[in-house]
C-alpha positions, -999 to +999 in steps of 0.1 A: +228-015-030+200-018-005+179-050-003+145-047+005+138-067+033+099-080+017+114-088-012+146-115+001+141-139+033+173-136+049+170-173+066+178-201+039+211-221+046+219-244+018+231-279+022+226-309+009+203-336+024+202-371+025+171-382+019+177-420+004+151-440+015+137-416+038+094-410+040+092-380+021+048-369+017+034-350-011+004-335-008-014-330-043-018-345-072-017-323-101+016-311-122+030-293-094+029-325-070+045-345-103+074-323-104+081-328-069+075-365-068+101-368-099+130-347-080+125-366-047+127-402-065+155-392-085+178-388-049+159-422-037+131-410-016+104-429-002+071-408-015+038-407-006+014-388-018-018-381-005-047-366-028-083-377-038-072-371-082-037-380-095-024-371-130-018-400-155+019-403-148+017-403-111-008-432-111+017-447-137+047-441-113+023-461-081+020-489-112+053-494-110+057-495-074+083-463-071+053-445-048+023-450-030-010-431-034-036-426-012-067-415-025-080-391-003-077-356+015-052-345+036-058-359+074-030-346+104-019-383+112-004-387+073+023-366+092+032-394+114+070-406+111+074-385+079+111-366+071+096-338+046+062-327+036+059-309+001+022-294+006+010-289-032-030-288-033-048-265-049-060-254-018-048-223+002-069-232+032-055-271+035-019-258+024-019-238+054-032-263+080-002-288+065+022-260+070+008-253+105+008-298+113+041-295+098+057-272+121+038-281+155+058-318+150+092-299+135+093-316+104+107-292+073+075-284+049+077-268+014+047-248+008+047-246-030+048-208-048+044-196-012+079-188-001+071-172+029+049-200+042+082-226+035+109-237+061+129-245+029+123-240-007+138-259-035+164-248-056+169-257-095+189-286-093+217-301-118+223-339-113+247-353-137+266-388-121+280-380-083+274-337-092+247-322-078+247-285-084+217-262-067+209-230-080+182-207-062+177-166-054+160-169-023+128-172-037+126-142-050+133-147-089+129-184-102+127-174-138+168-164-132+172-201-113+160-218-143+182-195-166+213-204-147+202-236-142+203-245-182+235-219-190+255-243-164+239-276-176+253-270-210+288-263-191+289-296-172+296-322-198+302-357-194+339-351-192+332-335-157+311-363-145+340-389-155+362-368-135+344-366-100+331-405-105+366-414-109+387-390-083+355-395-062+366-431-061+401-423-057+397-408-029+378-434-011+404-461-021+432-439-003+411-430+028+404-466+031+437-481+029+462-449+037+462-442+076+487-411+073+463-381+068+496-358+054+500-386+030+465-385+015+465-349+014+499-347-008+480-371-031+449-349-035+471-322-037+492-336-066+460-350-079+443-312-079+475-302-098+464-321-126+445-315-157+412-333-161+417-343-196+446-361-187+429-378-152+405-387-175+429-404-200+443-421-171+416-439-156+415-452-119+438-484-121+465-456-140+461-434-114+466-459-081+494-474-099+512-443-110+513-430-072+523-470-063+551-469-084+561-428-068+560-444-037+539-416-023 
């Protein structure tokens, strides 16, 4: 099957970004720039946004002191000491002068519905506990990202999230206080070979003191 090369960007790497606590700007205030501001304070971001009208629940969410507005247009220096800029006005003209800022100081910018203007673009995410799950088609279909997006979401049940919180924690107790690494990987190992439903059962305190009492 060939792959027209106008239709996929062959450039987008995924990973996962730490962005707790980081300056993250939005620029724009309308449903688009909600959206964004919602994802990026659910992982613990630091938002600004920038733009002369807000919607209701973005001037609710700078009430309750989880962003800061500034009620004004776009200006270069809002790009000073900033990790990402999501550039989301209705504005072609100004979206493409924070893109071109954006890139001059080589910070990442996400030019919204314009995948080709974007140094990343944002996947449909799944975050359920310590699971984060990202879903995305290059940009080229959403409507399928969103699909998958709900047909996995009903898959991932709390039963999952139990799991990783509690193996998750697990695992740091044995890197913490077991120095042989062949060690801690025969315990993941037996761990893996495990069913979740009975992990589950278990609980953390089982768990430590079954391998305790194996002497392993």
């Amino acid at each position: 099957m060939n792959t027209s090369k106008s239709s996929v960007k062959n450039g987008y790497y995924p990973l996962l970004l730490d962005i707790a606590r980081k300056p993250c700007i939005v620029l724009g205030g309308g449903k688009v720039a909600e959206r964004k501001v919602k994802m990026l304070l659910r992982f613990d971001a630091k938002v600004k946004l920038i733009s002369p009208d807000v919607t209701n629940t973005l001037r609710l969410l700078a009430q309750k002191g989880k962003i800061d507005i500034v009620g004004r247009q776009y200006r270069t220096t809002d790009l000073r000491n900033v990790s990402l800029v999501f550039a989301a006005t209705d504005d072609e003209k100004t979206n493409n002068k924070i893109r071109d800022d954006a890139r001059l100081r080589n910070i990442p910018v996400n030019v919204v519905d314009n995948p080709d203007l974007c140094d990343f673009i944002v996947p449909s995410i799944i975050k359920k506990g310590p699971l984060v799950i990202a879903i995305s088609t290059s940009g080229v279909l959403p409507l399928l990202s969103k699909k998958l997006r709900k047909e996995i979401d009903a898959v991932v049940t709390k039963d999952y999230i139990r799991y990783a919180d509690t193996i998750g924690k697990f695992r740091k107790y044995i890197i913490n206080h077991i120095e042989d690494k062949k060690v801690r990987r025969d315990m993941m190992k037996r761990i893996g070979m495990m069913s979740m439903e009975e992990l589950n059962s278990m609980g953390l305190k089982e768990i430590k003191r079954m391998f305790l009492q194996s002497g392993i």
